[in-house]
Residue frames as a rotation matrix with the C-alpha (Angstrom) as fourth column:
UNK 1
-0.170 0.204 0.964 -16.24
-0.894 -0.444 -0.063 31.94
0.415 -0.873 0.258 -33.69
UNK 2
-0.505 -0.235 -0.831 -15.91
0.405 0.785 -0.468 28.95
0.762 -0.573 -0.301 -31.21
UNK 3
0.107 0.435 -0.894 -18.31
0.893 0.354 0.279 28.73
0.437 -0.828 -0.350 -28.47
UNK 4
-0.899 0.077 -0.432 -18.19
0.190 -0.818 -0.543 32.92
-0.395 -0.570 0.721 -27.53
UNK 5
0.341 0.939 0.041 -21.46
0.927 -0.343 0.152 34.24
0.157 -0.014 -0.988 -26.59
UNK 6
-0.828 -0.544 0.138 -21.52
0.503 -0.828 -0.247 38.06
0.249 -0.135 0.959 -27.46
UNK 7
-0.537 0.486 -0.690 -23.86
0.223 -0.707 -0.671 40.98
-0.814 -0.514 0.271 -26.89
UNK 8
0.588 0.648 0.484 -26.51
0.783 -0.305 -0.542 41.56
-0.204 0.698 -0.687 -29.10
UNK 9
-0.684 -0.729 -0.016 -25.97
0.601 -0.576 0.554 44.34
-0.413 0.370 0.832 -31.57
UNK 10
0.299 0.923 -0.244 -28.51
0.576 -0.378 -0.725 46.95
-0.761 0.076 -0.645 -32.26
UNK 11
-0.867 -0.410 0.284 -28.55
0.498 -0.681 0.537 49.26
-0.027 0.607 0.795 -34.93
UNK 12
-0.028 0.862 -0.506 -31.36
0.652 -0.368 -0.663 52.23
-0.758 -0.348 -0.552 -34.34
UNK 13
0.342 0.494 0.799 -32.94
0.939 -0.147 -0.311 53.98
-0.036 0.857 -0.514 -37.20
UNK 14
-0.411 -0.112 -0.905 -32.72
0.493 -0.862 -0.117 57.47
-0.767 -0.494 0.410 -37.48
UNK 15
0.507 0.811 0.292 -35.02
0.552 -0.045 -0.832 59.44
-0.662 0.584 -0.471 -39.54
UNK 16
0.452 -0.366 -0.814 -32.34
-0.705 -0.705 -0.075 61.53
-0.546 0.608 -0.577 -41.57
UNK 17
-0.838 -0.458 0.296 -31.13
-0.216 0.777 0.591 58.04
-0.501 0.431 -0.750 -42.80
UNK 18
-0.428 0.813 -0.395 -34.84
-0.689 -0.011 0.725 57.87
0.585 0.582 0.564 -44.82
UNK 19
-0.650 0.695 -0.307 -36.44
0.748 0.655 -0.102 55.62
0.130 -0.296 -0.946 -42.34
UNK 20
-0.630 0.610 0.481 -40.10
-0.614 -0.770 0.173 56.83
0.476 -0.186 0.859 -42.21
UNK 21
0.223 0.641 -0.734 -41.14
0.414 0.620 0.667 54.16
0.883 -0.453 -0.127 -39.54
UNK 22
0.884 0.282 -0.373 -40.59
0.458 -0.369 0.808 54.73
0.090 -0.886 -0.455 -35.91
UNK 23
0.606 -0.787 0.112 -37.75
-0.428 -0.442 -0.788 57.03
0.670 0.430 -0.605 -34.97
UNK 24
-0.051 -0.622 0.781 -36.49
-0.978 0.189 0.087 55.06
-0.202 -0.760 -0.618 -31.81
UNK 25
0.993 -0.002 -0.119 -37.05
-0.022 0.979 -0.203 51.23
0.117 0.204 0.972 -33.86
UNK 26
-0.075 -0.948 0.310 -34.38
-0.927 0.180 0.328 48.75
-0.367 -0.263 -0.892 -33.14
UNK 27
0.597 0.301 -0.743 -33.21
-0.618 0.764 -0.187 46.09
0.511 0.571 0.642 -34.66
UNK 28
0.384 -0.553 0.740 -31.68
-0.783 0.229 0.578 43.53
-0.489 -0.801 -0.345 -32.90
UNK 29
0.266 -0.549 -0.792 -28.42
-0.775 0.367 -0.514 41.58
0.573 0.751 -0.328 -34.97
UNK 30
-0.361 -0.244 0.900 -28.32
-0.777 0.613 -0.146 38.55
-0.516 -0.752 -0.411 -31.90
UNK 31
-0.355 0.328 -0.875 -28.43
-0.682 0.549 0.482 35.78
0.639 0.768 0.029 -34.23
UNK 32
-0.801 0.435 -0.410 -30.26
0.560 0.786 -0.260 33.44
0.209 -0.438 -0.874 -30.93
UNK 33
-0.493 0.752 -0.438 -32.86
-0.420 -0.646 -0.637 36.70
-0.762 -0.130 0.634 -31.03
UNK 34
-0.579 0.309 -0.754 -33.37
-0.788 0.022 0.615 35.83
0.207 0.951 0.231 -34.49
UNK 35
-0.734 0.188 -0.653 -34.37
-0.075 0.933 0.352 32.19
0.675 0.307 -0.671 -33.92
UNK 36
-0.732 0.650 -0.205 -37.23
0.282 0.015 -0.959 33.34
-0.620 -0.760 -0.194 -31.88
UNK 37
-0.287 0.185 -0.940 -38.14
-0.626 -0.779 0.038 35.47
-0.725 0.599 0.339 -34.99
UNK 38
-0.912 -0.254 -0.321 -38.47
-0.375 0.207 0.904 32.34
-0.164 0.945 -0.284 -37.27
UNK 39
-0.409 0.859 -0.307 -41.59
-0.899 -0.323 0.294 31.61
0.153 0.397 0.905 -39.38
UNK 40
0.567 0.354 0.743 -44.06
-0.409 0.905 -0.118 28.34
-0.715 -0.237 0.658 -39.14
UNK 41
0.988 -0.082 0.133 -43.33
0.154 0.657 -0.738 27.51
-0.026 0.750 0.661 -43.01
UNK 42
0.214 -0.961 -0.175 -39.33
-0.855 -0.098 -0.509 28.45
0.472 0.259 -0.843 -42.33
UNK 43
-0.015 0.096 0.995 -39.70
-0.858 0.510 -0.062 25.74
-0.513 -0.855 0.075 -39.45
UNK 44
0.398 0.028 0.917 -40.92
0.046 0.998 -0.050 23.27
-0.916 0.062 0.396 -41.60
UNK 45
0.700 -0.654 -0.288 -39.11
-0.369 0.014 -0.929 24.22
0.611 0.757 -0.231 -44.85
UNK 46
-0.212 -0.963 0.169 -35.64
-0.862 0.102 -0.497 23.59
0.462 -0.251 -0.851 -42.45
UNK 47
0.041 0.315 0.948 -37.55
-0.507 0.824 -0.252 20.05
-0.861 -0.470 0.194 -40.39
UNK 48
0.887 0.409 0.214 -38.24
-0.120 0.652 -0.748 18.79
-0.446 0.638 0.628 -44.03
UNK 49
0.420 -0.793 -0.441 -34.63
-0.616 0.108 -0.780 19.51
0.667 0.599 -0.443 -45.37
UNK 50
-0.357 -0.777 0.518 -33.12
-0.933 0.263 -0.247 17.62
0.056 -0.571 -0.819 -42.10
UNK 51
0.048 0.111 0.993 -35.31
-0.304 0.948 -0.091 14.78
-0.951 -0.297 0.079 -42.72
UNK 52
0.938 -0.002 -0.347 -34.30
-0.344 0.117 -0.931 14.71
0.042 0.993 0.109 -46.33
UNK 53
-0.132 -0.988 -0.075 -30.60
-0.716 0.147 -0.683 14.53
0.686 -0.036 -0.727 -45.42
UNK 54
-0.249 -0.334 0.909 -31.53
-0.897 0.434 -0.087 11.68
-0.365 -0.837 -0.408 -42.45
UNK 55
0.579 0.272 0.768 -33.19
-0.044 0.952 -0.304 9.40
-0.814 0.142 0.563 -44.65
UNK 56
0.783 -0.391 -0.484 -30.40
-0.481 0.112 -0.869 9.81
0.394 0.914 -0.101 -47.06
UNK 57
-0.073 -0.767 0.637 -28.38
-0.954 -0.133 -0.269 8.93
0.291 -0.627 -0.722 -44.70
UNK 58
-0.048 0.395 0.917 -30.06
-0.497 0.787 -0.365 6.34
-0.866 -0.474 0.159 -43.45
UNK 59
0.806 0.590 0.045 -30.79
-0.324 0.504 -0.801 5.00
-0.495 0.632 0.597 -46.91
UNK 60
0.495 -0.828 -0.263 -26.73
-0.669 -0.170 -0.723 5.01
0.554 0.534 -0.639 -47.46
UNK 61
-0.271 -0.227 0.936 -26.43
-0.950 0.220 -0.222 3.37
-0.155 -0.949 -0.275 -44.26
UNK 62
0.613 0.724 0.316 -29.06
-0.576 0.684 -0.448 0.54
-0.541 0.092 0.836 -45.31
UNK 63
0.941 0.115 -0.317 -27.21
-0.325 0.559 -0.763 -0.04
0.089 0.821 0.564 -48.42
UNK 64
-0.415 -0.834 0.363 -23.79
-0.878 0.264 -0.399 -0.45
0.237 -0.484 -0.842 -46.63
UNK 65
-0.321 0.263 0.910 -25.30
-0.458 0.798 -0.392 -2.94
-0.829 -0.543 -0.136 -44.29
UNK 66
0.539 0.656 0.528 -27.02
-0.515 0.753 -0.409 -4.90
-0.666 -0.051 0.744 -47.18
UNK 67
0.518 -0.733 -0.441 -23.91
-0.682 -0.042 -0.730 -5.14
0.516 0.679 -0.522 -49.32
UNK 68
-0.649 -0.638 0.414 -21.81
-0.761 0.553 -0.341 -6.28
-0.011 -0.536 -0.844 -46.08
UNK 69
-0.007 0.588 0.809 -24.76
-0.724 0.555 -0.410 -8.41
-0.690 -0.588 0.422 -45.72
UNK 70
0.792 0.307 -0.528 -24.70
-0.605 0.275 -0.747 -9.70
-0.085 0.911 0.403 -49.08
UNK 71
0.183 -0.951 -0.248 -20.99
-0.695 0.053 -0.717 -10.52
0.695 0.303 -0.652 -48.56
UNK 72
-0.482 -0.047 0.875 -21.59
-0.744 0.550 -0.380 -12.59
-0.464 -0.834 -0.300 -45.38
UNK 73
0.478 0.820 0.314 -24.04
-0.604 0.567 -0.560 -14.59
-0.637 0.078 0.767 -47.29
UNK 74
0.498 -0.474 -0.726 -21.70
-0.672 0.318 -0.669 -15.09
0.548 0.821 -0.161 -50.31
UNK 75
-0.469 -0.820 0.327 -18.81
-0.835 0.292 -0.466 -16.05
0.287 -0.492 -0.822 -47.48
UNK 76
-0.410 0.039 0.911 -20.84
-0.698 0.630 -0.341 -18.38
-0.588 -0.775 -0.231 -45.60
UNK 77
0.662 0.663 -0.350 -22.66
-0.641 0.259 -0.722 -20.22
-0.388 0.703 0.597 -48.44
UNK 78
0.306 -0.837 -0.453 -19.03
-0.813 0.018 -0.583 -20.86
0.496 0.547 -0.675 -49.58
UNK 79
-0.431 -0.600 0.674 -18.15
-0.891 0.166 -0.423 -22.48
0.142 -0.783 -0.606 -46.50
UNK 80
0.181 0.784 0.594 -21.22
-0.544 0.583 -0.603 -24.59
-0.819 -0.214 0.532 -46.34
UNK 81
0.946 0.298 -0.126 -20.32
-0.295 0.632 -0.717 -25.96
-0.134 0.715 0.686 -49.79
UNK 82
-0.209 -0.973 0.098 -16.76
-0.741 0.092 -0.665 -26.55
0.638 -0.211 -0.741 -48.80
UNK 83
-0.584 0.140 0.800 -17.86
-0.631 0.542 -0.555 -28.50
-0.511 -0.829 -0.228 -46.01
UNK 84
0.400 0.839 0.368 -20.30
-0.453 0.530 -0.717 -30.32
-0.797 0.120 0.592 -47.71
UNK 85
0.108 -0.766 -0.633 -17.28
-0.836 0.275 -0.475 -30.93
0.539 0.581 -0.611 -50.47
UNK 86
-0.528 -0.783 0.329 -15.06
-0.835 0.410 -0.367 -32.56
0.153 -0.468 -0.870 -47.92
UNK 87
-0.024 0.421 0.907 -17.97
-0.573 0.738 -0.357 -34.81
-0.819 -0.528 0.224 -46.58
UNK 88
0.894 0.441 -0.084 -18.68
-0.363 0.602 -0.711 -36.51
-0.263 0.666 0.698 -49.54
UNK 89
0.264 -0.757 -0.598 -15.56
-0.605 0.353 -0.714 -36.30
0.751 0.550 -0.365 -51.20
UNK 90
-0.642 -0.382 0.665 -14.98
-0.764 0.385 -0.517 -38.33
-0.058 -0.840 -0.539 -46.70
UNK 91
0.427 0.642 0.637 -17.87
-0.392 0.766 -0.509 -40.70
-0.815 -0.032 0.578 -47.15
UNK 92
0.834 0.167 -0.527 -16.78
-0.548 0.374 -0.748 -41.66
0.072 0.912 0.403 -50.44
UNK 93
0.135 -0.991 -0.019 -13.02
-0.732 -0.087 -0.676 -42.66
0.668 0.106 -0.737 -49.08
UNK 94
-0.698 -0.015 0.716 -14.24
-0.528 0.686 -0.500 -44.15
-0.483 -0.727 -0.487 -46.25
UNK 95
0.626 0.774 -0.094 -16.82
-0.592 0.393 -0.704 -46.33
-0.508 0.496 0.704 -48.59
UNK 96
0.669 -0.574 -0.472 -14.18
-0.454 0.187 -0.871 -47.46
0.588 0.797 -0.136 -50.90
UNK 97
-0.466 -0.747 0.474 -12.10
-0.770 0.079 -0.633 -48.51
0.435 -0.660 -0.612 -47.66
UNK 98
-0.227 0.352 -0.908 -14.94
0.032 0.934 0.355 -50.52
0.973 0.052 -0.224 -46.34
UNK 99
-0.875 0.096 -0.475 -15.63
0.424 -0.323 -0.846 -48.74
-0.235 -0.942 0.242 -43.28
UNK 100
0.027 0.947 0.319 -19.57
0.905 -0.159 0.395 -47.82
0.425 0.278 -0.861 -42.64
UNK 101
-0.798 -0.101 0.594 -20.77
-0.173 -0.906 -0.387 -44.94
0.577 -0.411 0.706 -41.58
């Protein structure tokens, strides 16, 4: 079902069917009736499962980011000792040449 809103459905007792509560009870089968119908400790039994699944999320999320982060650090570290290669490996060429710095 896609976005159709239907009519409640009732289904009324009847006392030759063994109900011995009221004979004119209704139940109503309107599953947005229901969610008026729902308990404190169902409330927070279903609040605690959706923050169980957000900080998993989130805690998958974290460890993405500190991986990528880990990898930026690796990358740039590299670079910095590349660069710090070249200088020396330039001061030393231009030493040997007889040019100061």
């Amino acid at each position: 079902m896609t976005g159709e809103i239907r009519e409640p459905e009732t289904i009324t007792s009847n006392r030759n069917l063994g109900n011995t509560n009221d004979e004119n009870s209704t139940i109503n089968l309107n599953s947005y009736d229901q969610l008026n119908n729902i308990s404190k400790d169902q409330l927070q039994d279903f609040l605690n499962k959706v923050m169980q699944a957000i900080r998993a999320d989130s805690a998958k999320q974290a460890a993405v980011l500190q991986g990528e982060s880990k990898k930026q650090t690796v990358k740039l570290t590299c670079a910095v000792e590349s660069l710090r290669f070249e200088i020396k490996r330039e001061n030393e060429r231009l030493a040997k040449s007889g040019c100061k710095i």
